[in-house]
C-alpha positions as CSV (number, residue, x, y, z in Angstrom):
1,X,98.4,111.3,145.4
2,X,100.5,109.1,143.1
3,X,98.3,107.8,140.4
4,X,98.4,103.9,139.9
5,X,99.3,102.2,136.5
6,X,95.9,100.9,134.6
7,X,96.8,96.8,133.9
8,X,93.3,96.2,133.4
9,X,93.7,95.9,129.7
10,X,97.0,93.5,130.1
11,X,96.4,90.0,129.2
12,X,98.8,87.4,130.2
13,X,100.1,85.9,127.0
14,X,99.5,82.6,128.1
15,X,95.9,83.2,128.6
16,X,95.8,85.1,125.7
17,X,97.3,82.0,123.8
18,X,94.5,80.5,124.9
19,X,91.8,82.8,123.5
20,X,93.3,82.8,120.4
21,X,93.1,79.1,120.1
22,X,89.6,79.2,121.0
23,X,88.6,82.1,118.6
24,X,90.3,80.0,115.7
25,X,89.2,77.0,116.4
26,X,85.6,78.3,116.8
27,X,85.8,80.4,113.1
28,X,86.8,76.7,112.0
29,X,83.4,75.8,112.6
30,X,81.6,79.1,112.0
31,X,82.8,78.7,108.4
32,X,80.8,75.6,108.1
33,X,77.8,76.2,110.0
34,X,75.0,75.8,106.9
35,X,77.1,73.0,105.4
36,X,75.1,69.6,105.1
37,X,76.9,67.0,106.2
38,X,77.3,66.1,101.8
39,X,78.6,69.9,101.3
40,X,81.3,69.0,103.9
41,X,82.5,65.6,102.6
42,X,82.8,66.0,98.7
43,X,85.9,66.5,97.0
44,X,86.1,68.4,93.9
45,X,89.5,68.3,92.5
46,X,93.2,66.5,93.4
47,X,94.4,70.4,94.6
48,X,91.1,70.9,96.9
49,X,90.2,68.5,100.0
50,X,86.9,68.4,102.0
51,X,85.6,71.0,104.2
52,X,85.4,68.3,106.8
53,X,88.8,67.0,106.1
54,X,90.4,70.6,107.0
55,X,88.8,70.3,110.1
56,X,90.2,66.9,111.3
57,X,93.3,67.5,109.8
58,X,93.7,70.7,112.4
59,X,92.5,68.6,115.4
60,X,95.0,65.8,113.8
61,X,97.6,68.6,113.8
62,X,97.4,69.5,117.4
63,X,96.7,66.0,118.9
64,X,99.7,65.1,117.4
65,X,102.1,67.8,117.6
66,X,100.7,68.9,121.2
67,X,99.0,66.6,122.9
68,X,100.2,63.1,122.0
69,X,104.3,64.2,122.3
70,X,103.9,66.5,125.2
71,X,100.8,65.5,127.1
72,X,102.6,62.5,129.1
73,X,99.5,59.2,129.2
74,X,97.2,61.5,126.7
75,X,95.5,58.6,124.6
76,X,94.8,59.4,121.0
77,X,90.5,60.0,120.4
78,X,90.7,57.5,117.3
79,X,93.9,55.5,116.7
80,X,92.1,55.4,113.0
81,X,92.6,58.8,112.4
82,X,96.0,59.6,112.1
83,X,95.6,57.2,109.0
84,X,92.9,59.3,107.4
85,X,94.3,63.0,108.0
86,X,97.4,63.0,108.2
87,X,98.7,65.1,105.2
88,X,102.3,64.8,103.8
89,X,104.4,64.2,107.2
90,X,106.1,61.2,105.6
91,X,108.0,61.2,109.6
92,X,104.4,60.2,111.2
93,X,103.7,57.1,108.4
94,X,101.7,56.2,106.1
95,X,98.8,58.2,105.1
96,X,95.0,58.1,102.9
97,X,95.9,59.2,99.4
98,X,95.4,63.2,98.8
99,X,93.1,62.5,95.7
100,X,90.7,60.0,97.5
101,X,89.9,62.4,100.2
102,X,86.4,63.1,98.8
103,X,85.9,59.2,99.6
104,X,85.9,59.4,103.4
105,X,82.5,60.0,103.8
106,X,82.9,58.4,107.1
107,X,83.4,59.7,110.1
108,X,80.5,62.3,109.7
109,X,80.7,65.8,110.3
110,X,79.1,65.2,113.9
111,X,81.7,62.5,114.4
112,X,84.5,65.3,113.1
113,X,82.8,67.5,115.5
114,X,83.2,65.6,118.7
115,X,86.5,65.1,118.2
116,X,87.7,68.7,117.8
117,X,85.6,69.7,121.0
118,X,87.4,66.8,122.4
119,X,91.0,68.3,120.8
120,X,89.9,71.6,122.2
121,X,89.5,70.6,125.8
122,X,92.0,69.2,126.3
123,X,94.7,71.5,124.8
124,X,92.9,74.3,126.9
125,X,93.2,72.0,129.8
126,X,97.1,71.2,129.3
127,X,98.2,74.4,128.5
128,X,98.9,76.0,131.7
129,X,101.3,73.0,132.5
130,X,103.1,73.0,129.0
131,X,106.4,73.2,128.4
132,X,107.6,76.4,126.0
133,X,108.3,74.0,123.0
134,X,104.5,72.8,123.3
135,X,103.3,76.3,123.6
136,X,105.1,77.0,120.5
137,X,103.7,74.1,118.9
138,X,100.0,75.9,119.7
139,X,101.3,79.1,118.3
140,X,102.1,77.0,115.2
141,X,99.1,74.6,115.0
142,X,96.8,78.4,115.4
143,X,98.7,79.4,111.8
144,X,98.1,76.7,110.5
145,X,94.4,76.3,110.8
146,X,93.9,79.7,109.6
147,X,95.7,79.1,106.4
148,X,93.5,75.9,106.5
149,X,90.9,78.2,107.0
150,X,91.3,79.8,103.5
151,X,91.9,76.9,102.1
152,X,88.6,75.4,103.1
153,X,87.3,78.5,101.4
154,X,88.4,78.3,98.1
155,X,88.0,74.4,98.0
156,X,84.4,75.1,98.9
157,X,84.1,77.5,96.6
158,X,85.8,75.5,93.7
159,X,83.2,72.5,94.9
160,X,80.3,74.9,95.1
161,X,81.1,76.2,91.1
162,X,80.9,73.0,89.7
163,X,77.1,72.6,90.4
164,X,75.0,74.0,87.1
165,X,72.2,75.4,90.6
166,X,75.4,77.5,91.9
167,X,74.9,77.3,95.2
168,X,75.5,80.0,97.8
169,X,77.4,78.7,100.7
170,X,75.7,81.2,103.0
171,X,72.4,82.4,102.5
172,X,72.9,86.1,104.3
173,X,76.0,86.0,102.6
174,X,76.1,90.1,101.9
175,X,74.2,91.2,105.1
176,X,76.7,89.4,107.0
177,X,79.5,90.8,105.3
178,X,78.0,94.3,105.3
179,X,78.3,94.2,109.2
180,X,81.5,92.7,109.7
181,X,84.0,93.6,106.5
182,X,82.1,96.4,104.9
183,X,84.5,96.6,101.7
184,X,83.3,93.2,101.1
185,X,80.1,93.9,100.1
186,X,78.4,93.6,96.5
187,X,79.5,97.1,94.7
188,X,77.4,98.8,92.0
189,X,79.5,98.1,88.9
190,X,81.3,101.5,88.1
191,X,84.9,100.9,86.2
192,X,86.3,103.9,87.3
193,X,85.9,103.4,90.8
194,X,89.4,101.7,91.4
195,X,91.1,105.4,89.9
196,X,94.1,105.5,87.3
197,X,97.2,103.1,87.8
198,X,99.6,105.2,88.9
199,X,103.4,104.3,89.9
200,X,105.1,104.2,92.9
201,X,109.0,104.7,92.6
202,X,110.1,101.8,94.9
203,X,113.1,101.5,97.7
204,X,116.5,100.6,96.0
205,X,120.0,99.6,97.2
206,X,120.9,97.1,99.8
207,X,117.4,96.4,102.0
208,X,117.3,93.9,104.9
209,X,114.2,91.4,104.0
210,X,112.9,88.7,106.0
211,X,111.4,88.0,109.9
212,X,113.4,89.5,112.5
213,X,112.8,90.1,115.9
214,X,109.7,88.9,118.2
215,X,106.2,87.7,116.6
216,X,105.4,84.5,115.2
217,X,106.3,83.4,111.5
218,X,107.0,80.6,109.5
219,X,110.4,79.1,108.8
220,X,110.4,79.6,105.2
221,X,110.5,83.7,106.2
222,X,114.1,83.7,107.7
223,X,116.7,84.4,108.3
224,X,116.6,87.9,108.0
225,X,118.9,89.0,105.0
226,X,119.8,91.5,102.9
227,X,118.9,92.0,98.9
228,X,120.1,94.3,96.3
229,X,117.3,95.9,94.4
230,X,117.5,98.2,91.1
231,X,115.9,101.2,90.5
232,X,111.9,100.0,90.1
233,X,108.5,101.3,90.7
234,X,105.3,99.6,92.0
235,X,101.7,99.4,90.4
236,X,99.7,101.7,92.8
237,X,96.5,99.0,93.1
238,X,96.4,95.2,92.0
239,X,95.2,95.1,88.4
240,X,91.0,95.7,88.1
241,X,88.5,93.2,86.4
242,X,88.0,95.7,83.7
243,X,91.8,95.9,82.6
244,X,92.0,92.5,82.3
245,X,88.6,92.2,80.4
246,X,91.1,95.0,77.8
247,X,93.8,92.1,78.0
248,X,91.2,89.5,76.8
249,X,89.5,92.2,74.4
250,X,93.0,92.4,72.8
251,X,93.5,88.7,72.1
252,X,95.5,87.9,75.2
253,X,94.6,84.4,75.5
254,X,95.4,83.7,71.8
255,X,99.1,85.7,71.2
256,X,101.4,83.5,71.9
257,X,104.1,85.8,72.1
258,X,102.6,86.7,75.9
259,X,103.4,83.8,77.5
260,X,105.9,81.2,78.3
261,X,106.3,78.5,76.9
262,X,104.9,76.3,79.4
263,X,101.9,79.2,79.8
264,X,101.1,78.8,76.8
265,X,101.0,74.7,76.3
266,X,98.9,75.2,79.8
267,X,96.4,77.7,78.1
268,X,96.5,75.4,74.7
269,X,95.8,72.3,76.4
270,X,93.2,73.8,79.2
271,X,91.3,76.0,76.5
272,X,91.7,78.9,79.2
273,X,90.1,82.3,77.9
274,X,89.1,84.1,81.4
275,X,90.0,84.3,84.8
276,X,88.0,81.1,87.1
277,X,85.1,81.4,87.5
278,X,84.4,84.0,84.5
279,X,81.0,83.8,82.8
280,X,79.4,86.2,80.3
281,X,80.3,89.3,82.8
282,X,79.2,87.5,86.1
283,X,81.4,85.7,88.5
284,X,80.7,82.7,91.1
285,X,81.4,83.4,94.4
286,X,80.6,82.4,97.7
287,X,77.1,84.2,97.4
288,X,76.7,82.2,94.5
289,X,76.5,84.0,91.0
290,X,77.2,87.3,90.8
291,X,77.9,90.6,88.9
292,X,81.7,91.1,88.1
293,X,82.5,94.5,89.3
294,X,84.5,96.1,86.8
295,X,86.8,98.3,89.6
296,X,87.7,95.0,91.9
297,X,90.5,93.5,91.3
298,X,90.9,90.7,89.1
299,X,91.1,87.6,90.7
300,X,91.9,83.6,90.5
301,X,94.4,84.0,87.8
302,X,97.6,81.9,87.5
303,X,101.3,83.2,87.6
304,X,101.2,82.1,83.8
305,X,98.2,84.5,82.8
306,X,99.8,86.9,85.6
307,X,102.9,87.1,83.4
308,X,101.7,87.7,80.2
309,X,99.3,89.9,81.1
310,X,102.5,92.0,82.8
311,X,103.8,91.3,79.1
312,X,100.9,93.2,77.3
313,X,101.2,95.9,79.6
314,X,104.6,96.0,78.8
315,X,105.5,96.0,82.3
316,X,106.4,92.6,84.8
317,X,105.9,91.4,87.9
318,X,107.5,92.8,90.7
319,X,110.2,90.2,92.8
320,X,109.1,89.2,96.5
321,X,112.0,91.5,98.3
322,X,110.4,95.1,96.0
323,X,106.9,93.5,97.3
324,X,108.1,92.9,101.0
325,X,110.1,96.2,101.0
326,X,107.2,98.8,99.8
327,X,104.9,96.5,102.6
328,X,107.2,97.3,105.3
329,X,105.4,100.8,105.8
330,X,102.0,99.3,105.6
331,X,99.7,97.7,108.7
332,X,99.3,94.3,107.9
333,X,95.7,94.1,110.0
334,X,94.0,96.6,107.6
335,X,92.5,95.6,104.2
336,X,89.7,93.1,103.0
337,X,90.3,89.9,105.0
338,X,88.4,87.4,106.7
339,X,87.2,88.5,110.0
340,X,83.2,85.9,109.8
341,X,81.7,83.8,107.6
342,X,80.2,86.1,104.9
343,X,80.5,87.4,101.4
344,X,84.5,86.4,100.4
345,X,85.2,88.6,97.2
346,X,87.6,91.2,96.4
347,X,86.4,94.6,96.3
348,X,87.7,98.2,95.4
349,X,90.4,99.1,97.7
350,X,88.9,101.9,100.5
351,X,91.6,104.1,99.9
352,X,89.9,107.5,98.1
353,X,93.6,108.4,96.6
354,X,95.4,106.9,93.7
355,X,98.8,108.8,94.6
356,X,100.2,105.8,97.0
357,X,100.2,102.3,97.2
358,X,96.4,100.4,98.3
359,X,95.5,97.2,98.9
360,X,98.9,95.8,100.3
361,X,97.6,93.0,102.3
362,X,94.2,91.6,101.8
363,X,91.8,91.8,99.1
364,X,94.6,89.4,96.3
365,X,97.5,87.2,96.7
366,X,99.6,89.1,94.6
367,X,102.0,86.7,92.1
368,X,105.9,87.6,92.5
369,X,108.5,86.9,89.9
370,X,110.1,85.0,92.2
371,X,110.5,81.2,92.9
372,X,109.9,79.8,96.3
373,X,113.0,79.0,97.1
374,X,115.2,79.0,100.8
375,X,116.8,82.3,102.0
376,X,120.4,81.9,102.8
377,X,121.0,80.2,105.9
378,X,117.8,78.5,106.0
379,X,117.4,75.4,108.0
380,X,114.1,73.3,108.4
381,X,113.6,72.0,112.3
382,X,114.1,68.9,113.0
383,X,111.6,65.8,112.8
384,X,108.2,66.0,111.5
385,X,107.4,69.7,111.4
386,X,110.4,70.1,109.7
387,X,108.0,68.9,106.6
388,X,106.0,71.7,107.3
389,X,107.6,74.7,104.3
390,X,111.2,73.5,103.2
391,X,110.1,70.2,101.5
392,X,107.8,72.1,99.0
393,X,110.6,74.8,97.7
394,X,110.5,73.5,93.9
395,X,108.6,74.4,91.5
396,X,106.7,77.0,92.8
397,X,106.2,80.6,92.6
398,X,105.8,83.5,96.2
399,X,102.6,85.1,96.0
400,X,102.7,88.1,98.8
401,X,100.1,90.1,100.6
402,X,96.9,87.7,101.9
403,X,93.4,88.0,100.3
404,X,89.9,88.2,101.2
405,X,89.8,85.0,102.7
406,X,93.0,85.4,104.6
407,X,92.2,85.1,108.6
408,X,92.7,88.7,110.0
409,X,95.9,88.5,112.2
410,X,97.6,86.2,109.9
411,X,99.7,88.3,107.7
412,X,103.0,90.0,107.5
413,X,105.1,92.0,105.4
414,X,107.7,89.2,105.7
415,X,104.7,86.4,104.9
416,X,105.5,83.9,102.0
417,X,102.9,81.9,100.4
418,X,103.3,79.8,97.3
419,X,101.7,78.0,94.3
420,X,102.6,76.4,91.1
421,X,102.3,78.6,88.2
422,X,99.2,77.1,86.6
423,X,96.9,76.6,90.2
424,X,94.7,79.5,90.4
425,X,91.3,78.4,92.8
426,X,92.9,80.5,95.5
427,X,92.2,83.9,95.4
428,X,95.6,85.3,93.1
429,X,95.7,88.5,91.5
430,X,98.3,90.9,90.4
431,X,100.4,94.3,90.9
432,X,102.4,94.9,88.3
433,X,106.1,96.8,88.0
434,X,108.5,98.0,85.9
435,X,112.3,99.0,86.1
436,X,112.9,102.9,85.9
């Protein structure tokens, strides 16, 4: 007898849609289960915004997006609201300024609450009977709360470092980690561990770069193109805590010969000597204060002290299109990402050989050499998600690769994320590279 074909573990991608809008949208709120409802509402700098505010802004997203322009008689939860968090969609009006987000301490985190179950039923409800544009708009609106997601992160942990108690924001912080990302648990301090730098000759000649094909991405990775690249080779790991301790050691942060100009008026004017969050060997983090491990990699650095360290190492950093190229060969669901709420540091890379390239994706954003700027034949969508990438290619510098905090599932080889050169409170590191 004919056997039958097993479709058991086949999952309609509609449904599946679905599950992954409910799995996000839970982590959402996961991520600030111990937060009082004070934790939630402060603001600590201009760049940062409220944990709470990341959570209406998503449910803003897809009542907006979704349900309000596809959802025929759907009836907004709050007119208010589209006031308070909207973002920078100048197309949907005017907005509460970015730097006085910290002063919405109403509605409460309850109130925030309500509304996103309220979000979440009824996209789950409608989404059977969408059209393909709306289900798109899902597919979207799910990226874009888990980069929200990591941006709550490392605003709650820039708010959490300016108290002198330095606050955990999860108690079990390590056991939890421990179960669910094991190589993001506490490591005794051993600065060997990470192995020698080696390098990694990288692909040259004419490579094709960019998305292509199926799977989601953002606009800002296409078109697919190609790129010329010289002869190069790749830093086998990002650079470790205790390297960079040998850049400070040597007077790093006081040659100015390291740095650019700007770098160096940044570093004058700042009084920067460490990496963020740097103390007398220890490091905040999530779990509060704790022991720098010398082997991690070195973290929340800027693409100014990215550079000049490259500079005293007499190497550089590598471009986005050698980054993307050498990632091409590497699975973009493995590394040290976010998979619960837990302990969100970088840790050595798992890999026991120093002979090929580790830590692709997770663990650091690794700074690129190269601006954030359109790819040729790049065209933004029309009307308000339009806003969404193209409006914000000035100024700013591609970091590649995810981090720690980085939502599994989220990354790609093609994956562009960006930053001006002196932000550093997300989680940024660096590979270096040299021509050959």
């Amino acid at each position: 007898m004919a056997s039958r074909t097993d479709t058991s573990h086949r999952t309609d991608p509609l449904e599946q849609l679905g599950r992954r809008f409910a799995a996000t949208r839970r982590l959402s709120l996961d991520l600030v289960a111990t937060l009082s409802d004070a934790d939630a509402s402060a603001q600590s700098m201009p760049d940062a915004s409220p944990a709470k505010w990341h959570l209406a802004h998503t449910s803003w997203f897809f009542e907006t997006f979704v349900l309000r322009d596809h959802l025929p008689g759907y009836r907004a939860f709050d007119d208010r609201y589209a006031y308070l968090f909207n973002s920078y969609y100048e197309a949907e009006g005017p907005r509460h300024a970015r730097p006085s987000r910290g002063l919405l301490t109403r509605p409460s985190l309850d109130e925030i609450c309500v509304w996103r179950a309220h979000v979440d039923a009824a996209v789950q409800t409608a989404l059977p009977d969408l059209p393909p544009a709306a289900q798109a708009l899902v597919e979207l609106g799910i990226h874009h709360e888990q980069q929200h997601q990591e941006l709550l992160l490392t605003d709650l942990k820039h708010l959490f470092a300016q108290n002198p108690l330095g606050p955990a924001a999860w108690p079990r912080a390590t056991a939890i980690a421990r179960e669910v990302a094991p190589f993001s648990a506490p490591l005794a301090a051993s600065p060997d561990r990470a192995g020698a730098l080696q390098w990694i000759k990288g692909a040259e000649g004419i490579v094709s770069v960019g998305h292509g094909g199926e799977g989601f991405s953002f606009d800002c990775e296409g078109p697919r193109h190609e790129a010329l690249l010289t002869p190069h080779a790749l830093a086998s790991r990002p650079v470790s805590n205790s390297e960079w301790q040998q850049f400070i050691d040597d007077g790093g942060y006081h040659t100015s010969s390291l740095w650019l100009s700007d770098g160096w008026a940044w570093v004058q004017a700042d009084d920067v000597r460490a990496p963020a969050y740097w103390r007398d060997g220890r490091q905040f983090t999530l779990a509060g204060w704790q022991d720098a491990d010398p082997a991690a990699p070195v973290t929340h650095i800027s693409f100014f002290e990215a550079d000049a360290f490259a500079s005293w190492a007499g190497a550089r950093l590598p471009t986005e299109f050698e980054w993307e190229a050498a990632a091409a060969a590497f699975d973009p669901h493995t590394g040290q990402q976010l998979d619960a709420a837990g302990a969100v540091q970088p840790a050595v890379a798992s890999a026991d050989t120093d002979t090929d390239l580790q830590q692709m994706f997770g663990s650091v954003w690794e700074w690129t050499g190269s601006a954030y700027r359109p790819y040729p034949g790049f065209r933004a969508a029309p009307g308000a998600v339009g806003e969404y990438n193209g409006k914000f290619m000035n100024g700013q510098f591609v970091l590649r690769g995810g981090s720690c905090a980085t939502p599994r599932g989220h990354l790609r080889a093609s994956y562009r994320n960006f930053f001006y050169p002196h932000q550093r409170w997300q989680f940024t590191g660096v590979r270096l590279a040299k021509d050959i």
